[in-house]
C-alpha positions as CSV (number, residue, x, y, z in Angstrom):
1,X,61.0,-121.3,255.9
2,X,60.6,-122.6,252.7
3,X,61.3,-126.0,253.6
4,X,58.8,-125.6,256.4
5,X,56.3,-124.4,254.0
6,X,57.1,-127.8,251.5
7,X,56.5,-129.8,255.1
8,X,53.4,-128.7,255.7
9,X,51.8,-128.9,252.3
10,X,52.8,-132.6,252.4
11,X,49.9,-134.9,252.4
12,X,51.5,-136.8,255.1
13,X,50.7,-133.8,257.1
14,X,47.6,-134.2,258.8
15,X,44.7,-131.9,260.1
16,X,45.8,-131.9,263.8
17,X,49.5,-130.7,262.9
18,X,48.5,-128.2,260.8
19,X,46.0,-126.8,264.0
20,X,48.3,-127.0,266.5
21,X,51.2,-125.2,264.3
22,X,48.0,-122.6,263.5
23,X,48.3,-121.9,267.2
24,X,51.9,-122.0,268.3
25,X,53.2,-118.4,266.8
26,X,51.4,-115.8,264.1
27,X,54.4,-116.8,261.2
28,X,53.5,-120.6,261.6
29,X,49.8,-119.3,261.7
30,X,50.1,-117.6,257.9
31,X,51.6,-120.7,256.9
32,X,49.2,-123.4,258.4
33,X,45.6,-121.8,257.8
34,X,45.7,-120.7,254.2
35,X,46.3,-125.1,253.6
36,X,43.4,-126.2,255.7
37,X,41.3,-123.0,254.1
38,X,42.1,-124.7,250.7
39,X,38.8,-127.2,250.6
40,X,38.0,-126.5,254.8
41,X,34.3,-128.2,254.2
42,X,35.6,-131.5,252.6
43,X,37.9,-132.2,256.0
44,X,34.5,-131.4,258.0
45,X,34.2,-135.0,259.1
46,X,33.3,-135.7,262.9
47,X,36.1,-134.6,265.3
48,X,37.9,-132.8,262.8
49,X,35.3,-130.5,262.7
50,X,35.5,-128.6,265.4
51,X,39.2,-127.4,264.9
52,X,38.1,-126.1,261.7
53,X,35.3,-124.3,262.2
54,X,36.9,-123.2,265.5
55,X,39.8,-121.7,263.1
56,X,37.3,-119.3,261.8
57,X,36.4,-117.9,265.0
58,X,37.5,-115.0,266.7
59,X,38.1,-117.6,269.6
60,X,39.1,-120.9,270.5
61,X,37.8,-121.9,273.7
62,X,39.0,-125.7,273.4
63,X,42.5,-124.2,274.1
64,X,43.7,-120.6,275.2
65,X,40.8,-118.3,274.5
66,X,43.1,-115.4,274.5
67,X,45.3,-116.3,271.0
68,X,43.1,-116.2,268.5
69,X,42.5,-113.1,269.5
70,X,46.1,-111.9,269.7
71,X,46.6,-113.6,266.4
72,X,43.8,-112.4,265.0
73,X,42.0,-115.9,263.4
74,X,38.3,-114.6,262.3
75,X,37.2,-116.5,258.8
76,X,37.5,-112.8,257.2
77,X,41.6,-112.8,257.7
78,X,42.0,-115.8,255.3
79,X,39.0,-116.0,253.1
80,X,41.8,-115.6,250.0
81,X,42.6,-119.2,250.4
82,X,39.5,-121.0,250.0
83,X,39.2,-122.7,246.7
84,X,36.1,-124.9,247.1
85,X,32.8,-123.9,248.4
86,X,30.0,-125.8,248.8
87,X,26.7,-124.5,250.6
88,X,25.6,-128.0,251.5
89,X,28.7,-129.1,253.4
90,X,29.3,-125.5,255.0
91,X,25.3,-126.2,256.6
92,X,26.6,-129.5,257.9
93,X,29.6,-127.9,259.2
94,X,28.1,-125.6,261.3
95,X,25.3,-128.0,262.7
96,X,27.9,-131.0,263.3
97,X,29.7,-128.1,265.3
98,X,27.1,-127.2,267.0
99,X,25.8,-130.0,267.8
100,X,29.0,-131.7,269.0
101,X,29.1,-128.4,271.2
102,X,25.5,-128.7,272.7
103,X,24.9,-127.3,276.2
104,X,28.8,-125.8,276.3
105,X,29.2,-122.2,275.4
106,X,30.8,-120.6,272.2
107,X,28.4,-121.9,270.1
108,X,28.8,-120.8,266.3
109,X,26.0,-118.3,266.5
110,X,26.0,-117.2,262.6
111,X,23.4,-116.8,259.5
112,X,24.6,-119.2,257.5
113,X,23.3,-117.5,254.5
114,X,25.0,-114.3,255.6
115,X,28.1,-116.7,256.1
116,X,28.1,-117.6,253.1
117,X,27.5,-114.4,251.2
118,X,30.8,-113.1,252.7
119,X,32.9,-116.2,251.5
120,X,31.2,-115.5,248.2
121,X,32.0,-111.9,247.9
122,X,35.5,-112.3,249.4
123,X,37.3,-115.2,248.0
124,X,39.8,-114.8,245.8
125,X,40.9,-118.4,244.3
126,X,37.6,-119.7,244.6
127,X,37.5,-122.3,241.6
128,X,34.6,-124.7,242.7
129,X,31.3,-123.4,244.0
130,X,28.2,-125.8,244.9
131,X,25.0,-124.4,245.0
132,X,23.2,-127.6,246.9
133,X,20.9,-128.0,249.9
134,X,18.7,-125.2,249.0
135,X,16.0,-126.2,250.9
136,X,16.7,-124.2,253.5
137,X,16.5,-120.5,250.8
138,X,13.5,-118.9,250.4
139,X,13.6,-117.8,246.7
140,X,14.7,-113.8,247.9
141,X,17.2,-115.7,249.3
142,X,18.2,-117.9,246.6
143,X,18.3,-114.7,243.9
144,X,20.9,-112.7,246.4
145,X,22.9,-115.5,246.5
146,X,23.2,-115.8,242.9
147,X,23.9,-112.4,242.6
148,X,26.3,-111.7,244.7
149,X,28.4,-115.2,243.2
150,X,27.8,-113.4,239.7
151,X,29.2,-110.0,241.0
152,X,31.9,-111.5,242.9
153,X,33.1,-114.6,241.7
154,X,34.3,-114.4,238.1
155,X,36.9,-117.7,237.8
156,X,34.8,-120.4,238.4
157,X,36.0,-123.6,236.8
158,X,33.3,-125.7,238.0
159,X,29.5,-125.3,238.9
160,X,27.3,-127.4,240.9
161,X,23.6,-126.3,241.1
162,X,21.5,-128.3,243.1
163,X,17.2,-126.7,243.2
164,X,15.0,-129.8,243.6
165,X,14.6,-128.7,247.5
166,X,13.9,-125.0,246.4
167,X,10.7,-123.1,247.7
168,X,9.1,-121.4,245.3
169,X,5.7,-118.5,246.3
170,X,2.4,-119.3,244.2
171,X,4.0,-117.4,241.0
172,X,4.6,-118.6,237.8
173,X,7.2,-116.4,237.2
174,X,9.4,-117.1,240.1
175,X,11.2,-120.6,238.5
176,X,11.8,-118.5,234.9
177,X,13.5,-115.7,237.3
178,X,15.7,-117.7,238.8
179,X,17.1,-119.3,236.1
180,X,17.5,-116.0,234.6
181,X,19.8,-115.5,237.4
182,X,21.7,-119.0,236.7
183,X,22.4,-117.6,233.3
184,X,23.8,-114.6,234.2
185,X,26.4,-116.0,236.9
186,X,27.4,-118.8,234.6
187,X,27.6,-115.7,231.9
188,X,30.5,-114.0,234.2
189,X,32.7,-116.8,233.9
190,X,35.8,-116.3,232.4
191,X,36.9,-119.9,231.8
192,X,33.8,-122.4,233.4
193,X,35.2,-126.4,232.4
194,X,32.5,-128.1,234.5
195,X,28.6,-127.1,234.8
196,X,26.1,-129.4,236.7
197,X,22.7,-128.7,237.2
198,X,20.4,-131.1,239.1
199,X,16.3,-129.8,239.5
200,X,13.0,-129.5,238.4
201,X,13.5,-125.6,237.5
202,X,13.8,-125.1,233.6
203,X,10.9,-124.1,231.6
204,X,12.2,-124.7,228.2
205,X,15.5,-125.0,229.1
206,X,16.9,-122.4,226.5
207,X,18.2,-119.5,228.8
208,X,20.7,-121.9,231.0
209,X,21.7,-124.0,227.6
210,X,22.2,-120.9,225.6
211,X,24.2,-119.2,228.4
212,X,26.4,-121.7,228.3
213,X,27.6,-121.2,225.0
214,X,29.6,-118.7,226.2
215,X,31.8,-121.2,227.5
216,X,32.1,-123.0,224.7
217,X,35.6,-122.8,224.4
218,X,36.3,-124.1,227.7
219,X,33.5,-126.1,228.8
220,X,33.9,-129.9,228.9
221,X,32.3,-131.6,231.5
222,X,28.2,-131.3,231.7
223,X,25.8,-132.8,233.2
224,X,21.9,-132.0,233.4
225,X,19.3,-133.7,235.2
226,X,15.6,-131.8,235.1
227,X,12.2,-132.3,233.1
228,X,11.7,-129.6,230.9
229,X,14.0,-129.9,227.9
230,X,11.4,-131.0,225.4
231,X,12.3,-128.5,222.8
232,X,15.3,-128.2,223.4
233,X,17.6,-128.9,220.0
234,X,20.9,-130.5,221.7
235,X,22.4,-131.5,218.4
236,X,22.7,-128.4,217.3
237,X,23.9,-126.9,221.1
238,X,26.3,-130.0,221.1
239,X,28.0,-129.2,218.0
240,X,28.9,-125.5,219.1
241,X,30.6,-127.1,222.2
242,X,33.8,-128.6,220.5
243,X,35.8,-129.0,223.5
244,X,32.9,-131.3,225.6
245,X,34.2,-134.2,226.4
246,X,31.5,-135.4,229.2
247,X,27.6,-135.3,228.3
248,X,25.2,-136.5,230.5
249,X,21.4,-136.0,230.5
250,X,18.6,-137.1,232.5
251,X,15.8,-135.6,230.8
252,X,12.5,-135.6,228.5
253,X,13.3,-134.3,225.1
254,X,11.3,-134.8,221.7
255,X,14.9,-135.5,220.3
256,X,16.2,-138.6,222.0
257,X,16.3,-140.3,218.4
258,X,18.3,-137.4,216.2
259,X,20.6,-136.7,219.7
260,X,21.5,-140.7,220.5
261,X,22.5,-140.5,216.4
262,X,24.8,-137.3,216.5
263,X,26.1,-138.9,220.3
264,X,27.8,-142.4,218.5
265,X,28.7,-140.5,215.7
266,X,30.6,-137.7,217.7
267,X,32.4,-140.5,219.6
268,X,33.6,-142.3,216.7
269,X,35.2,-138.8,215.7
270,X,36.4,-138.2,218.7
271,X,37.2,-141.8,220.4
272,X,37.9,-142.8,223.7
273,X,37.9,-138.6,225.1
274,X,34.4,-138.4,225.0
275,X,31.8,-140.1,226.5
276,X,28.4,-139.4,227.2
277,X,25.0,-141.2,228.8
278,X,21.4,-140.2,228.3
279,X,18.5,-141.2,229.8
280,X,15.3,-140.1,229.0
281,X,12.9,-139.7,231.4
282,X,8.3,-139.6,230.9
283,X,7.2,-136.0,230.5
284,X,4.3,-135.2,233.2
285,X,2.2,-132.3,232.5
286,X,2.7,-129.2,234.1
């Protein structure tokens, strides 16, 4: 068994053996799907998509419509296994299945934000989560999503937020709320190493950055791309962050001068294991 376990973690292993072997007997079954559930989104590329999302249905109807029910296949038996989760390619999972099904029955008929709430709350070695595509979230929806990855996810090592899509009501106070919930999920990380955030949401900028100093013993990679960062003092953020080793910012700040001065300097301390780009972008009123 073990050496049948070695075999089919092998990268010479590929997506169709590890189906098949998902559907020959229930031992092979607790071998094969835990692998593909490691990163099941990144493999979601034209045919193979099907056999993965059919693996988290409670059928199969390109084969035997009958096993997966005997052997019990549903996404909620294996949800343990999935390391990396990303919102935007679960969306284009579903519709390339979908629409690679079109006018055949079995459809995947599913919320995908309630999809994705139940990966969130039920994944155990989830280590990547990728908050992008949020286009599609109203901002109710947007807050229970971050809430629930807050209350349930605790070992992040990497975070990808993605809001330039995101729909906000006619409130000022809905953007300032929502990153109030950023700060608290990136707060519940135990050991975050990577933090990217890509949008047009900060205000100042100081509840996100200041969050984050609660990683600063672990954090190493970020990268920030938004407007609102004016007053923000990154010198002095930067040097409470002594195990960055990635900086990069695309951004309007009243700093550019004192930060580009602390940057060079910090590398020549440092050398070759840090590097860093800035680029400073025209400030627009609000």
């Amino acid at each position: 068994m073990e050496i049948l376990v070695s075999v089919l973690e092998s990268s010479e292993v590929d997506l169709g053996t590890l189906f098949v072997c998902s559907l020959t007997c229930r031992g092979l079954c607790k071998i094969a799907v835990p692998i593909l559930y490691k990163q099941p989104f990144d493999l979601c590329q034209e045919s193979s998509c099907f056999k993965l999302i059919s693996i988290y249905l409670p059928y199969l109807p390109e084969y035997d419509c009958q096993s997966p029910k005997v052997y019990e296949l549903p996404l909620f038996d294996y949800p343990s296994y999935l390391q990396s989760l990303s919102c935007g390619k679960l969306w284009n999972a579903i519709r390339a299945y979908n629409q690679g099904r079109e006018g055949m029955p079995h459809l995947l008929d599913v919320k995908p934000l309630r999809f994705l709430h139940m990966l969130l709350a039920n994944a155990r070695q989830l280590s990547h989560l990728g908050l992008e595509n949020w286009a599609c979230f109203q901002t109710t929806s947007a807050f229970h999503t971050l809430y629930v990855a807050s209350q349930c996810q605790r070992h992040l090592k990497s975070l990808e937020i993605v809001v330039d899509g995101l729909y906000f009501p006619d409130t000022l106070y809905a953007p300032i709320s929502l990153e109030s919930r950023i700060a608290v999920l990136i707060k519940a990380q135990k050991e975050l190493k990577v933090f990217t955030f890509d949008g047009q949401l900060f205000r100042h900028g100081s509840e996100i950055m200041n969050a984050l100093l609660t990683q600063k013993n672990t954090l190493q990679e970020l990268r920030i791309y938004c407007k609102h960062l004016e007053r923000f003092d990154f010198v002095s953020w930067l040097k409470a962050i002594p195990m960055l080793r990635v900086f990069k910012l695309r951004a309007t700040t009243s700093e550019s001068r004192e930060l580009m001065i602390y940057l060079n300097q910090r590398r020549m301390e440092v050398g070759s294991n840090f590097s860093f780009t800035v680029h400073e972008t025209v400030s627009f009123p609000d």
